[in-house]
KEZAFI-88589 format. One record per residue (C-alpha): residue in three letters; x, y, z. Coordinates in Angstrom, 3 decimals. Layout:
N
[atom ALA, [X, Y, Z]],
...
# end
This chain:
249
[atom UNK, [9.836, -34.582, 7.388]],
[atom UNK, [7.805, -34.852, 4.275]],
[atom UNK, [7.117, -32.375, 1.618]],
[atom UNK, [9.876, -29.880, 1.662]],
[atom UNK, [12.817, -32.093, -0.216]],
[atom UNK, [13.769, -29.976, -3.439]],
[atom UNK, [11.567, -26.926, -2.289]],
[atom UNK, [13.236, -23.504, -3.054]],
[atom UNK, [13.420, -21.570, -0.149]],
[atom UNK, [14.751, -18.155, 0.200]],
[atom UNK, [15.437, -17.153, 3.772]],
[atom UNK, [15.794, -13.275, 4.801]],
[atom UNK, [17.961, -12.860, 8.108]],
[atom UNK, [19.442, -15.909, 7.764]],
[atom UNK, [22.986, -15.065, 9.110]],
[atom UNK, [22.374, -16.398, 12.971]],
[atom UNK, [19.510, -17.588, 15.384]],
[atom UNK, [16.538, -18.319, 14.092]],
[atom UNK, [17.259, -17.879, 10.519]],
[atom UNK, [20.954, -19.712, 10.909]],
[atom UNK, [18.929, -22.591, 12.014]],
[atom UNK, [16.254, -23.264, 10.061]],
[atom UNK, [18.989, -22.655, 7.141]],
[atom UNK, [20.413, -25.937, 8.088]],
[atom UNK, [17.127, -27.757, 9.100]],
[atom UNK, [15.910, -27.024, 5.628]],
[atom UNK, [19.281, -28.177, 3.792]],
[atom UNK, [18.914, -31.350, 6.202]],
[atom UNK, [15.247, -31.947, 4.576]],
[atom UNK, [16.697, -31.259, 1.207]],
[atom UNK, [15.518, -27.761, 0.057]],
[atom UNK, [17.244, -25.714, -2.615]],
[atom UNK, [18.220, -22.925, -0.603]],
[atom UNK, [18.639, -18.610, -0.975]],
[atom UNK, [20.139, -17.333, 2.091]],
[atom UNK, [20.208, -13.781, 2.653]],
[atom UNK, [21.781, -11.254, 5.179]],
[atom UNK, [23.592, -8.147, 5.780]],
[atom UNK, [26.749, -10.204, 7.111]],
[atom UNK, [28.697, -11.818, 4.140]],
[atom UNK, [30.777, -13.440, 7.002]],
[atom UNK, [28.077, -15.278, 8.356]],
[atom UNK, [26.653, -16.107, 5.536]],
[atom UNK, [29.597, -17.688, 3.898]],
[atom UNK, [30.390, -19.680, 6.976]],
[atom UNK, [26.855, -20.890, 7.434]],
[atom UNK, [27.171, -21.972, 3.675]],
[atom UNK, [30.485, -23.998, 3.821]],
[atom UNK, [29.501, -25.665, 7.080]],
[atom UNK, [26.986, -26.843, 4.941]],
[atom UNK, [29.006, -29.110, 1.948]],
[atom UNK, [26.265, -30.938, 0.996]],
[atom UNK, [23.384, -28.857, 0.483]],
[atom UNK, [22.198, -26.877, -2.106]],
[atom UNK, [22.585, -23.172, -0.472]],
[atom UNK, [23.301, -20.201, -2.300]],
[atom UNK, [23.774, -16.632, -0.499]],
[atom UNK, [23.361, -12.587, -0.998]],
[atom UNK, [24.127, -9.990, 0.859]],
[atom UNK, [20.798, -7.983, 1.508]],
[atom UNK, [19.465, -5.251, 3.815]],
[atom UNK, [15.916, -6.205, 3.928]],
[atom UNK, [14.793, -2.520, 4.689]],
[atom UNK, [15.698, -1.991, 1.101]],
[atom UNK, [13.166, -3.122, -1.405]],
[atom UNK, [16.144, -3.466, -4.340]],
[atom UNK, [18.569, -5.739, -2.169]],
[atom UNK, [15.469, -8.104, -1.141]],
[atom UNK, [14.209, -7.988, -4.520]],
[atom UNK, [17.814, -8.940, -6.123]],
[atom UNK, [18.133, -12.143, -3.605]],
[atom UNK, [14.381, -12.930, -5.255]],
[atom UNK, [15.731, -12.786, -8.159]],
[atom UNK, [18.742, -14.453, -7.964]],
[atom UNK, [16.079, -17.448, -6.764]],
[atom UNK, [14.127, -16.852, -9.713]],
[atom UNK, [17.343, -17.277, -11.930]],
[atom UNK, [18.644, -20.227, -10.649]],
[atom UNK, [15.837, -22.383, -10.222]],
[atom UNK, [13.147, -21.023, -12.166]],
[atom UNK, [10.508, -20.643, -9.173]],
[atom UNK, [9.885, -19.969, -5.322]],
[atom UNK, [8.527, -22.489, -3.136]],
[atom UNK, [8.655, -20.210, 0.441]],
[atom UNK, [9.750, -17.099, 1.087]],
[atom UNK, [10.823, -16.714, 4.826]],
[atom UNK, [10.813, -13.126, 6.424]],
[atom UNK, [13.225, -13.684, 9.607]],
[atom UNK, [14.826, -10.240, 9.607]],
[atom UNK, [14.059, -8.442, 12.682]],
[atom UNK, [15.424, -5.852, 15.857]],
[atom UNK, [14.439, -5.414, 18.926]],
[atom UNK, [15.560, -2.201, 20.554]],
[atom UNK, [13.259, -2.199, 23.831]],
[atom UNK, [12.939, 1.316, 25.332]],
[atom UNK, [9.940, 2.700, 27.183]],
[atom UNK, [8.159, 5.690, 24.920]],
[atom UNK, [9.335, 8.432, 27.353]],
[atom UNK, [12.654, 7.860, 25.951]],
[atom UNK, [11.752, 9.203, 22.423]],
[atom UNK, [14.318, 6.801, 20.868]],
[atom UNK, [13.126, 8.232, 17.173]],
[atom UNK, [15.846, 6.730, 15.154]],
[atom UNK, [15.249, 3.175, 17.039]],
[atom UNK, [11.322, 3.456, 16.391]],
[atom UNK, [12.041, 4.324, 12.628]],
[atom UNK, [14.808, 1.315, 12.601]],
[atom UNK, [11.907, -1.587, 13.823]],
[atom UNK, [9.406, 0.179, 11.435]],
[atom UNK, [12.237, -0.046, 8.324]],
[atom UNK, [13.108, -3.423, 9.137]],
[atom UNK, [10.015, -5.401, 11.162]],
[atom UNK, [7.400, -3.936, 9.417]],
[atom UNK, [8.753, -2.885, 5.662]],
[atom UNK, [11.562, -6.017, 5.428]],
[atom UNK, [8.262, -7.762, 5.639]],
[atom UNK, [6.617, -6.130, 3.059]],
[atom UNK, [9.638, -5.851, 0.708]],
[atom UNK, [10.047, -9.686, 1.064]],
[atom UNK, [5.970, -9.965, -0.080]],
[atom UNK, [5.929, -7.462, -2.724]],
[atom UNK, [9.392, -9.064, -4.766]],
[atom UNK, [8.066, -12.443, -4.373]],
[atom UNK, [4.020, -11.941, -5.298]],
[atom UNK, [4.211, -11.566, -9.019]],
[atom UNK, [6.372, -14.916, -9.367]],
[atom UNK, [3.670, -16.878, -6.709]],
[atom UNK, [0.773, -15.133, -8.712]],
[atom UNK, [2.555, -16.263, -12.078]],
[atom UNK, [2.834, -20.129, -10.214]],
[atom UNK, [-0.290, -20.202, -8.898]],
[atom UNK, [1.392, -21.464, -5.607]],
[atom UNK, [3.660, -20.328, -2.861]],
[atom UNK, [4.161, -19.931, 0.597]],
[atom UNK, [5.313, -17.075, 2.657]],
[atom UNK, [6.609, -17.217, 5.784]],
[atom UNK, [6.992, -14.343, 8.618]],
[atom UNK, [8.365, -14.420, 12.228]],
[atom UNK, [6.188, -12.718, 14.622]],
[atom UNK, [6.273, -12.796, 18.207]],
[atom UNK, [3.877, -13.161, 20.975]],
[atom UNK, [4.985, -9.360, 20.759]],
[atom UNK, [2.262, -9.406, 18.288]],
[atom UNK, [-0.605, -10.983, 20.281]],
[atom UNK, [0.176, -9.366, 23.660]],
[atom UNK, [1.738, -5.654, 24.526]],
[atom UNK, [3.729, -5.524, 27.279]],
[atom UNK, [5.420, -2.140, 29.078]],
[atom UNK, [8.956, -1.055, 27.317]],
[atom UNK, [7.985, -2.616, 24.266]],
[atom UNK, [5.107, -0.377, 22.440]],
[atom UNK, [6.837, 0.283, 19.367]],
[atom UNK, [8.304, -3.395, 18.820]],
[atom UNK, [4.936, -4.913, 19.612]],
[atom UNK, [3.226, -2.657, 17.517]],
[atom UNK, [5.496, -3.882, 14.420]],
[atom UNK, [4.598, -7.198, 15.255]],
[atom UNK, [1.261, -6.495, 15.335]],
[atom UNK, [1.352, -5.081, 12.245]],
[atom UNK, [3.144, -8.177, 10.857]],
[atom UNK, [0.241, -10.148, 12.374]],
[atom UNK, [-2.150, -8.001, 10.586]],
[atom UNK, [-0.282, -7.999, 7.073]],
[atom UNK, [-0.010, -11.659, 6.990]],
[atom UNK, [-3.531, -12.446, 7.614]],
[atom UNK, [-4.299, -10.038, 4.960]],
[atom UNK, [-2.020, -11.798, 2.340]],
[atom UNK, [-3.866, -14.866, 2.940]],
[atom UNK, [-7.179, -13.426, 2.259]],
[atom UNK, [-6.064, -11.687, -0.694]],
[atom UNK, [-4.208, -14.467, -2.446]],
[atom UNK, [-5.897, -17.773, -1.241]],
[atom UNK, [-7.264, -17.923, -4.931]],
[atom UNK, [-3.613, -17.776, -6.468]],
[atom UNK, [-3.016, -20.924, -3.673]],
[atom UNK, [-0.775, -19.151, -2.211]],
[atom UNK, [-0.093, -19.434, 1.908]],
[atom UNK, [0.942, -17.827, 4.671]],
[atom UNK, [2.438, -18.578, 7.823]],
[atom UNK, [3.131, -16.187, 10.931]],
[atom UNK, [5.595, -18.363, 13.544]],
[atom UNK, [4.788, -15.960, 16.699]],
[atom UNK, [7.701, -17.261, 19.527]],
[atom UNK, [8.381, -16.311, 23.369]],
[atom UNK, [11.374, -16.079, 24.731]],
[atom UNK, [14.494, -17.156, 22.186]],
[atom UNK, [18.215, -17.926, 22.971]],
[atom UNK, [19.529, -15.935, 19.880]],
[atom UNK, [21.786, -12.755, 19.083]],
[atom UNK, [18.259, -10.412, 19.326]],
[atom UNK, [19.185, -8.904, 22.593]],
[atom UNK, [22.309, -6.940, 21.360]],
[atom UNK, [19.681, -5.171, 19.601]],
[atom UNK, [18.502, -3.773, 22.886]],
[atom UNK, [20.635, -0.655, 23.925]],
[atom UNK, [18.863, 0.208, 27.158]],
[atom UNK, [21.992, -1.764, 29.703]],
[atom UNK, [19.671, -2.980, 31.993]],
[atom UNK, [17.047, -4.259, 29.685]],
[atom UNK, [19.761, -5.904, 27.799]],
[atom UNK, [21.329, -7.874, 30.797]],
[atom UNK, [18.067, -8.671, 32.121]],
[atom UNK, [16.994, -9.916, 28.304]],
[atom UNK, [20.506, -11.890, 28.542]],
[atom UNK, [20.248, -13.377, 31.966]],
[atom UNK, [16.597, -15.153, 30.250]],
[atom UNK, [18.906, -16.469, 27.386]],
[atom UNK, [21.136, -18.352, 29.400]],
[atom UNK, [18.121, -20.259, 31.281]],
[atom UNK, [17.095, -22.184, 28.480]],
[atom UNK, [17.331, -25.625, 30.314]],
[atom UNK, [14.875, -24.031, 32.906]],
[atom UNK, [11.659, -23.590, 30.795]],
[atom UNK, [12.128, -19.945, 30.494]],
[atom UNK, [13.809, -19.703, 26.738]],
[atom UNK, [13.364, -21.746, 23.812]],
[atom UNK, [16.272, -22.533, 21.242]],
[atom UNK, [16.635, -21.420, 18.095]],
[atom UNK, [15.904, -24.806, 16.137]],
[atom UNK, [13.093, -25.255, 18.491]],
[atom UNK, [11.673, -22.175, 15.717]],
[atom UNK, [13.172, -23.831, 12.705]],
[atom UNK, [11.338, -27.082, 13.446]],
[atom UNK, [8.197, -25.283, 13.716]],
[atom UNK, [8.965, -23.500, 10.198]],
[atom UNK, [10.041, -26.889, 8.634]],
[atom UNK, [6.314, -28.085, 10.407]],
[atom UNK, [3.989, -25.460, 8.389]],
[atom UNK, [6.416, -25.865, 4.770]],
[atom UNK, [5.573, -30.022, 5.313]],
[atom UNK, [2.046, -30.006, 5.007]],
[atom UNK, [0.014, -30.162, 1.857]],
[atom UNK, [-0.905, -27.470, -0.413]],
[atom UNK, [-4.054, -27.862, 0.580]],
[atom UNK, [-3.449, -26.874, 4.600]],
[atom UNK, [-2.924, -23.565, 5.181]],
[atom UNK, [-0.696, -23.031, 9.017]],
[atom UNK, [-2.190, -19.010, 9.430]],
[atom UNK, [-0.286, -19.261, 13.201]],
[atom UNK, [2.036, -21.149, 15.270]],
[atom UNK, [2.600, -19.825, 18.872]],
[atom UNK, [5.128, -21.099, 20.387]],
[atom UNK, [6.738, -20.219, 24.045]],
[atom UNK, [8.495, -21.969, 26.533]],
[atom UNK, [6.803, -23.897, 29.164]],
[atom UNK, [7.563, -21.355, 32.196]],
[atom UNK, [7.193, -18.092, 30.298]],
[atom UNK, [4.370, -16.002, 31.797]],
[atom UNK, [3.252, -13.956, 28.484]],
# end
């Protein structure tokens, strides 16, 4: 992989799955890493299986704008710049609408939709100020197609979708990118954000059938991510879409 050696990279929801591995993807390449997460366990275990690399850590809740805008900071400190900011946080608490599951609806908005926003608005001013930069958001194809049980989530990622492609019209004069990674079905700790049983076992029993076509892994996403930080300043990756082979949305 070209390109992203000695990048800074500050990665929100870092502590497992998708964010765990394109943590050590990116220290493989060489970046200067900020990891961030609400689990100080994680993160500190993710850091010292990593001896090598250049990985810092905070602990952040990214539906707080002060937390995510500390871990910029702390970035900004160290190194003096930002490279790519990756928005990873996200929950998934599928529920049909009939079940009114108000404090679940208002959890996906705090975290899908604001953690996103949060993550744009601490790390704009430093981009603007660089006159380069790169953010980074995990969608879904939550975000391209609705599907029943999941109105609320796929309206988040919708709205992620929507925010992104604004933030590259807005700031493609300060050459500044952005990248939406949209994927299917993912083998990764999202599911025990699901509290309706038998959507979480069915969400579950897909996990396990990776090898079949029907889920993809975890640094299947980070290579993608790694992909659309390689290329040149001068290539702006809006989407990548990316499902496995046998999954029907």
């Amino acid at each position: 992989m070209t390109n992203i050696e000695g990048k800074v990279v500050v990665i929100m929801g870092a502590s497992s799955g998708i964010g765990e591995a394109t943590t050590k993807k990116l220290a493989q390449e060489g970046a200067k890493l900020v990891i961030a997460a609400r689990r100080e366990d994680r993160l500190k275990s993710l850091v010292d299986s990593l001896p090598s690399a250049e990985v810092s850590y905070a602990v952040a809740d990214v539906s707080k704008k002060e937390d995510v805008q500390a871990v910029v900071d702390l970035a900004v400190e160290k190194y003096g710049r930002i490279d790519v900011l990756y928005n990873n946080a996200g929950v998934m608490p599928t529920a049909p609408l009939s079940d009114t599951r108000f404090d679940e609806w208002r959890q996906m908005l705090d975290i899908n939709i604001m953690g996103v926003l949060n993550g744009i608005a601490a790390v704009l001013p430093v981009m603007r100020k660089q006159k380069s930069g790169h953010i980074i958001s995990t969608d879904s194809v939550a975000g391209h197609i609705v599907y029943p049980g999941s109105a609320v989530y796929c309206g988040t990622k919708f709205a992620v979708r929507a925010i992104m492609e604004g933030l590259r019209q807005e700031e493609r004069e300060n050459n500044i990118r952005s990248t939406i990674v949209s994927p299917g079905a993912v083998t990764t700790e999202l599911y025990k954000t699901i509290n309706v049983p038998e959507d979480r076992k069915w969400v579950e029993d897909l996990m396990s059938k990776g090898g079949e076509g029907l889920s993809l892994k975890a640094s299947d996403i980070a290579d993608a991510v790694a992909y659309a930080i390689s290329t040149p300043e001068t290539i702006a990756v809006s989407e990548i879409l990316i499902r496995p082979t046998k999954q029907v949305i």
